[in-house]
N, C-alpha and C positions, 0 to 999 in steps of 0.2 A: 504493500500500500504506500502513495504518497506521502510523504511527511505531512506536505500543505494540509493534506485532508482530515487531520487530527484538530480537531479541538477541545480546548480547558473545558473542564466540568465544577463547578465549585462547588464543595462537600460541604454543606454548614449542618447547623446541630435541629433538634427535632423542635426544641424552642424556637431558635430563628426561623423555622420554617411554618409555625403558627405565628407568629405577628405577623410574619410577610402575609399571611391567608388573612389576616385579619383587615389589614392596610389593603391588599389587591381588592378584596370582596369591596372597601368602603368608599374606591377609587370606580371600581367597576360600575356600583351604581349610582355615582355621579357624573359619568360621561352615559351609562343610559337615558337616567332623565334629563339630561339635555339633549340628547340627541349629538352627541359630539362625534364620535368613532363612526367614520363614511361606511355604507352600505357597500361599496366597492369591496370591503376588508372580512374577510372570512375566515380568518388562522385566531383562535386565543380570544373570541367574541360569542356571547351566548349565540343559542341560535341558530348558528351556521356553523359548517364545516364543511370538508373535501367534495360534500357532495352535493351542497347547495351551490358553491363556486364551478363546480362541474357541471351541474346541471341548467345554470345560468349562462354559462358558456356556451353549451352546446343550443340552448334555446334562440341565442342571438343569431346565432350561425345559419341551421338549420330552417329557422325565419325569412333569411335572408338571401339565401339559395333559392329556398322554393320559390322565392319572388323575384325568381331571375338576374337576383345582384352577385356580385363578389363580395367574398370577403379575406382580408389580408390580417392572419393573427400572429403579431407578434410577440414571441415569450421572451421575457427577458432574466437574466440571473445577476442577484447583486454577488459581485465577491466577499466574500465573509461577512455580509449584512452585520447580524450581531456581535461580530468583533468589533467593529468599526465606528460602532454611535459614539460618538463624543456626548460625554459627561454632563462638559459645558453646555454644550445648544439641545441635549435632551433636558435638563432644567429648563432653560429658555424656554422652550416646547408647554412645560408643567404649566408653569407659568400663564402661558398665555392663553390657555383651557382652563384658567381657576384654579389651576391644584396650585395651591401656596402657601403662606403661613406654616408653621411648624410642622405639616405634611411634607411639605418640598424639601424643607431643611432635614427632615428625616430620611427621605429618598439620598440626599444629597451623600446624609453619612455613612447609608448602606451602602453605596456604591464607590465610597472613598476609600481610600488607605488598603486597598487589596492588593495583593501579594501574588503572581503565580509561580510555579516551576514545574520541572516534569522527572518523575523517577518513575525508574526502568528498575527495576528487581532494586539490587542494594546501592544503584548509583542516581545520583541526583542533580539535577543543574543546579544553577544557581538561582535565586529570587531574583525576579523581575517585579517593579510595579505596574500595578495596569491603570493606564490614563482613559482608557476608552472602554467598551460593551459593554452590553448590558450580561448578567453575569449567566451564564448554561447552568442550570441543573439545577438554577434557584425556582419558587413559587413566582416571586411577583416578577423577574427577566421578561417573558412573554409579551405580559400586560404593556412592562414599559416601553418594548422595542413596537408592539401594536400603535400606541403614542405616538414613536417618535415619525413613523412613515405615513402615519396618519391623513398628512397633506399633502401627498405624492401625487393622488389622482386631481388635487382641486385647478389646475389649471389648463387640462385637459380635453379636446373636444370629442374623443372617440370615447367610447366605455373600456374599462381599466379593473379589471378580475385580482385582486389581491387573496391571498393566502400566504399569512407573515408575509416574509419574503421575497416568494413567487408571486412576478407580475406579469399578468397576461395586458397586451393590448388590443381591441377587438376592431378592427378598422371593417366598415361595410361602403364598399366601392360602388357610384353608378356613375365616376364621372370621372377626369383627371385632378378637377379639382379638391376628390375626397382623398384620392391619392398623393397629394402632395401635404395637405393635412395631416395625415399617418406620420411622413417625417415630421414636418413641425410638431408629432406629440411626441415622437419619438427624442426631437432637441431636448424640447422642453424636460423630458423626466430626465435625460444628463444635465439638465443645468440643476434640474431638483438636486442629484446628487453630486456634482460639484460642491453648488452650497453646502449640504450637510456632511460635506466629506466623507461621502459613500463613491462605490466606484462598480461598473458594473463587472463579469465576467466576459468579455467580447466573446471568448471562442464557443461559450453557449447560450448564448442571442440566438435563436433562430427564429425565422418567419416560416407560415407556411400560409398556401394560398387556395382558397377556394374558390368555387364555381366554373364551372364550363368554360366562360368569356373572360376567366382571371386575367389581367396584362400582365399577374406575375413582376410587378416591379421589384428594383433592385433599391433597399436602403439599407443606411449608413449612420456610421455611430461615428463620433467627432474622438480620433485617440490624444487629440492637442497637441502640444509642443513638437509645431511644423511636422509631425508624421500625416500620411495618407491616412484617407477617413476609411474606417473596417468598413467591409461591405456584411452587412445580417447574411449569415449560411442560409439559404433554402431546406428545407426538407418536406418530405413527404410523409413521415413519420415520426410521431415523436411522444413521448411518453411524457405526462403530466396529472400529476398528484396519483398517482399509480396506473393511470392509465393510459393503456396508447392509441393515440388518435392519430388516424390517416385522413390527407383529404381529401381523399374519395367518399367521407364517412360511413365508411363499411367497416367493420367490426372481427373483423377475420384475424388482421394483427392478434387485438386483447383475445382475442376468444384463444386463436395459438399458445399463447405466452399463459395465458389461465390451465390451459388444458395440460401443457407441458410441467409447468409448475406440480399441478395435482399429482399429477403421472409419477415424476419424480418421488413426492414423496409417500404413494402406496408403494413404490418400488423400496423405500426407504425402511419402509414399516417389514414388509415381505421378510425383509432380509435381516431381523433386528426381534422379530419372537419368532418362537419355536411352536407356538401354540395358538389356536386362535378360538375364539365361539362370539356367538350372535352377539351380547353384551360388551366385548371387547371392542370389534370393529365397529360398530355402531358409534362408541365412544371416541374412538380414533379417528374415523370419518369425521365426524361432526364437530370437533374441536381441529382439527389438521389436517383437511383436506377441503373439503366443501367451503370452509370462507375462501377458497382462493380462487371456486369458481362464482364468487355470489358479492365481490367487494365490490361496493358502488355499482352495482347491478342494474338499476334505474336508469343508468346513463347509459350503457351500451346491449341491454336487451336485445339478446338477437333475435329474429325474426324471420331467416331465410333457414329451410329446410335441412340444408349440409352442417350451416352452423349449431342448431338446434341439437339435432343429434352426437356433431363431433365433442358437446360440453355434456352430454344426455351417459354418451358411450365411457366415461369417466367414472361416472356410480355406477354403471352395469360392470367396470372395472373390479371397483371396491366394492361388491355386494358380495362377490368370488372368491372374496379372500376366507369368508364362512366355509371350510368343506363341510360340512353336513347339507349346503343351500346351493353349492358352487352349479349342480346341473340343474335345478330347479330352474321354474322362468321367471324372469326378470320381475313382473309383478308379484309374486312368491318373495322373492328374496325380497323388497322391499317392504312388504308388508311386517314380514318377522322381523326385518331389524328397527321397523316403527318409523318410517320415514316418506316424505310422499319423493315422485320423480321430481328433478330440478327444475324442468317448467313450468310444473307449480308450484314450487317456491318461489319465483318470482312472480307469479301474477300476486301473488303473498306477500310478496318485498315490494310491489308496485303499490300495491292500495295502503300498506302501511307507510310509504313514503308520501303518497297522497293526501291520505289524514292527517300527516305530520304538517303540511303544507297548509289544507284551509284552515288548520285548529293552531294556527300561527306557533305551531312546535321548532318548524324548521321555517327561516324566512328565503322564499324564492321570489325573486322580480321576475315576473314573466312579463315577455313583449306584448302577449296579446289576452295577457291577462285570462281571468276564468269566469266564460258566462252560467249565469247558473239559471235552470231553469225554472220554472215557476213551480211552488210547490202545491202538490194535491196528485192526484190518480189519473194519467193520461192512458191515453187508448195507442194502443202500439201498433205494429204494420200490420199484424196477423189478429189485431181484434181483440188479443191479450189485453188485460186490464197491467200497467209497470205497476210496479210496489211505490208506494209513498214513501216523499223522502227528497234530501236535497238531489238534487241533478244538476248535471251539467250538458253542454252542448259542445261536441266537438268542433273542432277548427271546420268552415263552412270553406266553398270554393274548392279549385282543383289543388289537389295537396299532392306532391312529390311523393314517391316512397320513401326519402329520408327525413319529410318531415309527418306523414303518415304513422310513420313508426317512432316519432319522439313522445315522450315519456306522457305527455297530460294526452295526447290524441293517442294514449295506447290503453293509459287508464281508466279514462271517461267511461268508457262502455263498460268497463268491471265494475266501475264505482256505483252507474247507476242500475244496475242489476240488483245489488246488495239490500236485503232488507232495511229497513229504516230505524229499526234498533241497533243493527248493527250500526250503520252511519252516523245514529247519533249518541255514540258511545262518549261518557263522559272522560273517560281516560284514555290514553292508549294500550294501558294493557287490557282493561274489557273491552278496548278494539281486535285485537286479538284473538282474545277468548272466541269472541263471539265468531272470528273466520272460521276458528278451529273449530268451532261446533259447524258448520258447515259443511255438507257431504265435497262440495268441490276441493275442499281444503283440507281431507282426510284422505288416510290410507283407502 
């Protein structure tokens, strides 16, 4: 492994890491009820995570295609983001959001006077002070370094996908004048990090480009001191926040790298006991194997027949490893070890991501937002009485196959099937409950 790729971890004691919880918690909900921390920002913020950031991404996109535009997404990588916050202008920062008075002053002294070095079995460097980051491995680090980036997107005209440190820039092309724009956001976030003496990683900057009629333009990052300006790498593929997206948006890459992963480690299991029964594999499956065909699942749902089966033919893998079940048929084995096929667990992981969405669990900006439709007892094509209950209405007009098959026009029609105690489940986990009582969502 590279040196560079190591970073300090700072050890503090079980104390210091309840006051930091205490001071994070009391900062936290002062930048929520003001509304301070930009919607753009998804890493270390209630609410949101890899999958709301993913799923927002991919909605922009996919929007945008089927409407016959381009789109030009840039990702961009800071170099050592959280080594790099100055001390100094992260106060400044506190400051200028209200956090002040003896809060600040106490920020100020957690993160003074620190020390690092690095030992290697019984050899040790020497102490260094550290003048800049915010510190790894602490509680409140996170929160701070969320702060300090805080205003990266505000001067921005395209949309700007945050996760900590990971910046996406989402450019949607109908003209050359939106393409020129791209760079000018593109300036503008190196002049953001000039100022705050951040700096990016040029050799993984990439762009990549969609649509049909993409110009595929070429930009550039400013390296300064009279060097030639970098030109962004193109790619076709690229992996972000664990997942890899092609821009063809076809799903073949992640479903590969899913299915291969899994594969590996039943192969790993295989050769590692001596013995196996129903209870054992069931266990092992479902803790070390199946999360790694089902991570952020809502976002690349496959949909085309090869796909389905090549992620499907992975538990027909692992159900084999039972010999008492190994020649049984695949609905056999799955039954005994108490599990349903993976297709249905994502029409499972779709509706529970959906509830998470209207019942403001997880927060999604969607482009074209969610119509709902009027509630009471409609008459359906075949004369059917639908079940009461909220509804919604799918995307209207001619829709693409790749925005046919995004996540809320794949859900709708599940969502509004579901009984209406189920839909208006007070919690999530009696959302649940109530799928599982459902024959669709059973063995």
């Amino acid at each position: 492994m590279v040196r560079s790729n190591y970073r300090p971890v700072s050890l503090t004691s079980v104390i210091c890491k309840i006051l930091e919880s205490i001071v994070r918690d009391h900062i936290s909900k002062y930048l929520k009820i003001n509304e301070i921390i930009t919607p753009s920002q998804h890493g270390f913020v209630p609410n949101r995570a890899c999958m709301t950031n993913l799923l927002e991404t991919l909605d922009v996109i996919t929007n945008a295609v089927n409407k016959g535009k381009s789109v030009d997404l840039v990702l961009l990588d800071f170099a050592k983001a959280f080594d790099k916050v100055s001390h100094e202008k992260l106060l400044l920062k506190l400051e200028a959001y209200g956090i002040n008075g003896v809060l600040v002053r106490w920020v100020k002294g957690f993160l003074s006077n620190r020390r690092q070095r690095v030992v290697i079995g019984d050899n040790s460097s020497e102490w260094v002070d550290v003048t800049s980051s915010v510190p790894q491995g602490s509680v409140l680090g996170p929160l701070l370094f969320t702060i300090f980036i805080n205003d990266l997107p505000e001067n921005i005209k395209n949309q700007c996908k945050l996760y900590a440190d990971d910046c996406k820039l989402i450019g949607v092309v109908e003209n050359e004048g939106d393409l020129e724009q791209v760079q000018v956001d593109i300036d503008k976030l190196q002049l953001w990090a000039k100022t705050w003496q951040m700096s990016f990683n040029y050799d993984k900057c990439k762009v990549m480009h969609f649509g049909k009629n993409n110009a595929e333009r070429e930009y550039k990052m400013d390296l300064g001191q009279n060097s030639p300006p970098h030109i962004i790498e193109k790619t076709l593929i690229e992996r972000d926040l664990g997942i890899i997206i092609a821009n063809d948006l076809k799903w073949v890459h992640q479903i590969e790298k899913a299915v291969q992963t899994a594969k590996a480690i039943i192969s790993q299991i295989r050769n590692s006991f001596m013995y196996f029964d129903a209870e054992l594999v069931r266990l092992l499956y479902v803790s070390l194997i199946r999360p790694h065909l089902e991570y952020a699942v809502p976002v690349w749902n496959p949909y085309l027949k090869g796909d389905i089966d090549n992620i499907e033919n992975v538990q027909h893998r692992a159900t084999r490893l039972v010999p008492g079940i190994k020649r049984k048929g695949y609905k056999y084995r799955v039954k005994t070890l108490r599990i349903t096929t993976l297709e249905t667990r994502r029409k499972r992981g779709d509706l529970i991501q959906f509830y998470k969405i209207i019942n403001k669990i997880d927060h999604v900006n969607l482009e074209n937002g969610l119509q709902e439709k009027n509630r009471g007892i409609e008459s359906g094509p075949a004369g059917n009485l639908r079940r009461q209950g909220v509804c919604f209405h799918r995307e209207l007009g001619k829709i693409k196959s790749i925005r046919e098959n995004f996540f809320t026009n794949r859900v709708i029609p599940l969502w509004n099937d579901l009984p209406v105690e189920i839909k208006e489940a007070r919690t999530l986990d009696s959302f649940k409950a109530g799928l599982d009582k459902l024959k669709v969502f059973t063995i």
